[in-house]
C-alpha distance (Angstrom), angle and dihedral (degrees) to the residues before:
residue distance angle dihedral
X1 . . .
X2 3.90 . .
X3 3.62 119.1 .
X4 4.21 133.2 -150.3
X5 3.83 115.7 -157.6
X6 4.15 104.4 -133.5
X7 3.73 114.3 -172.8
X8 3.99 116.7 -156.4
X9 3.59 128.7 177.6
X10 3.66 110.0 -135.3
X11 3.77 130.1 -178.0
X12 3.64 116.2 -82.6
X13 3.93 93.5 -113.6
X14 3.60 86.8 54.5
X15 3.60 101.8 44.0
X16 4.31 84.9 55.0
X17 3.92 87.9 48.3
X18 3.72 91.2 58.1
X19 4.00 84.9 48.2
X20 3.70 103.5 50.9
X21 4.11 91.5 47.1
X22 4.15 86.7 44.5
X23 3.88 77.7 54.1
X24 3.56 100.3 39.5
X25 3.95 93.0 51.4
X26 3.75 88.8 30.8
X27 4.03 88.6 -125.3
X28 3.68 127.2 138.0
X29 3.90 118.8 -83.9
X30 4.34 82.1 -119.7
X31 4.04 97.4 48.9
X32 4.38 84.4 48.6
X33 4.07 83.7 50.0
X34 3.68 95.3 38.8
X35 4.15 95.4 48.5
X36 3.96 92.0 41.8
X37 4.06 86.7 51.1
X38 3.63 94.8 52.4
X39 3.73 88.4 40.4
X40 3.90 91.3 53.9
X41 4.04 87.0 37.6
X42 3.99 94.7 61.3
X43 3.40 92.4 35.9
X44 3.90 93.5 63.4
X45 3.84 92.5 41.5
X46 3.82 84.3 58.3
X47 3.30 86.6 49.9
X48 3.75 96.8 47.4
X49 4.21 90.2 43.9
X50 4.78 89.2 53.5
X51 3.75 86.9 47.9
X52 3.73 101.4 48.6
X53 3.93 86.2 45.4
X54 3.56 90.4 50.8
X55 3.71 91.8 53.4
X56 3.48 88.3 48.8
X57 4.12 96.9 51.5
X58 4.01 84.0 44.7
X59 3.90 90.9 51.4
X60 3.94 87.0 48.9
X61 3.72 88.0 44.9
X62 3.36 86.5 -118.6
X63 3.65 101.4 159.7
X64 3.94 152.8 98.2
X65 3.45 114.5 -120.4
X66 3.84 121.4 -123.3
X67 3.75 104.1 -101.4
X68 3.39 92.8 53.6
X69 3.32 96.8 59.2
X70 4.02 94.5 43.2
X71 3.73 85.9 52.4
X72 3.89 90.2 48.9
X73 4.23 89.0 51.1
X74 3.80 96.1 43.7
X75 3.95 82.7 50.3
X76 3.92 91.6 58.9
X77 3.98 94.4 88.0
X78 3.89 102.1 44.1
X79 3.43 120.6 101.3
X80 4.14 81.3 -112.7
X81 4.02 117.4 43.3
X82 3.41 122.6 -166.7
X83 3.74 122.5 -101.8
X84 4.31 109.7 -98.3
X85 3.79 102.9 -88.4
X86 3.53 114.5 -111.5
């Protein structure tokens, strides 16, 4: 795989984070960097992929409005809850 070398200027408390887990897992400094950026990178694709669904249901009006489900959660500790709204 091709590589890019990306420089960043982190905050100090940061930058000695990264080094105690590089120590503590006795990995580089760049494979700790490189794992938590993909990490962070799929994480706000996810992200990215709920929200453009949820815009999508909303669009479709695809959705249960908010008393319903506040009616549905106070519900949950009577002897009778309400069915799931739908």
């Amino acid at each position: 795989m091709n590589t890019k070398v990306i420089t960043a200027h982190v905050p100090l408390p940061l930058a000695e984070k990264v080094d105690e887990m590089a120590a503590k897992l006795e990995r580089s400094r760049g494979w700790i960097v490189k794992q938590a950026l993909a990490a962070w990178l799929e994480q706000e694709e996810e992200r990215r992929r709920l929200t453009l669904a949820a815009l999508a249901d909303v669009e479709q009006q695809n959705v249960i409005d908010h008393e319903s489900v506040e009616a549905w959660a106070a519900s949950l500790d009577s002897d009778e809850p309400l069915p799931v709204p739908r």
